[in-house]
N, C-alpha and C positions, 0 to 999 in steps of 0.2 A: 735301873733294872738290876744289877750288880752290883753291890756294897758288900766292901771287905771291911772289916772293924780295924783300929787303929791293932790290938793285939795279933791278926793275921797279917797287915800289913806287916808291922815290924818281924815277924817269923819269916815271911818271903825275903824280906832285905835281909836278914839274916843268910836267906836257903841261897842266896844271889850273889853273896857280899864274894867278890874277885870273880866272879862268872857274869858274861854276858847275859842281861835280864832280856830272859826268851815270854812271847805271847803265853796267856794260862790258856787253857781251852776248858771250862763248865760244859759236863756231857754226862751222859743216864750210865750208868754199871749195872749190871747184874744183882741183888739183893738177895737174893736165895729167896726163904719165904715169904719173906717181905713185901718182894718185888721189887724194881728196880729205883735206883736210886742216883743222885746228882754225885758229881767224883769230878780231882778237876788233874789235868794233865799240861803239862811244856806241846803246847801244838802252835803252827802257824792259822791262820785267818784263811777263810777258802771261800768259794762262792756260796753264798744265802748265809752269810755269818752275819752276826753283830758284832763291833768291838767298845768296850766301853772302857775309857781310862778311865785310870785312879792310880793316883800320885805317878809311881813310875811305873806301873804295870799296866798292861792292856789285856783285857780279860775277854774272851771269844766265844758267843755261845752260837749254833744255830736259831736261825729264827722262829723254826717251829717250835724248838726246845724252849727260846726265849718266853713266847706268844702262851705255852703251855704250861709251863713254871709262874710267870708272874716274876712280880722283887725277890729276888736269891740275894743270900747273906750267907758271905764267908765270915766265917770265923775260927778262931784255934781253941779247942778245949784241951782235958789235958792228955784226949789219946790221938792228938793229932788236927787235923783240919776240919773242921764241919761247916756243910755245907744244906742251908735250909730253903725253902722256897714258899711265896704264900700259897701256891695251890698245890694241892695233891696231888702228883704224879706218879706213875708206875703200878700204884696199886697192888696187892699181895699177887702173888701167882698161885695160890689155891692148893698148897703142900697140904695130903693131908695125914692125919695123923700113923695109918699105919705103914708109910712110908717109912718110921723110923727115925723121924726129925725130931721128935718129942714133940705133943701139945700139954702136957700136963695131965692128971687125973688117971685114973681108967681105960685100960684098953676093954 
């Protein structure tokens, strides 16, 4: 359900290396137009979690979020950690263009 790539693994033992390796927690952020998107944070396990090891990390998501998401795959590019999922989640939030966000073209 949670697969980290060998190149995310080795970035967290990195992010780790003399610190206590804390729980990740996989959860939805805010995406501006986008709509919301997967982000992962240092949390503990709480009730209706899933935890899934991998190597020495334990990674926590909700179950709904799990059941909603599908297979999510960390990995590290090179502005950071990315985080994908097979189903589409969150969906844009409907920004539109004369808000001022720019869509391109023609007002």
């Amino acid at each position: 359900m949670i697969t980290a790539t060998d190149t995310a693994i080795n970035e967290l033992i990195s992010h780790f290396d003399g610190k206590d390796v804390q729980p990740i927690r996989i959860h939805l952020v805010d995406g501006g137009c986008s709509g919301k998107k997967l982000s992962m944070s240092m949390d503990e396990a709480r009730d209706g979690d899933k935890a899934i090891e991998q190597d020495v990390f334990t990674f926590v998501i909700h179950e709904e979020l799990a059941d909603a998401a599908g297979e999510v795959t960390i990995d590290m590019g090179d502005y950071g950690f990315s985080i994908a999922s097979e189903k589409e989640i969150g969906g844009g939030s409907g920004c539109n263009c004369a808000s001022g966000g720019g869509c391109g073209g023609r007002r």
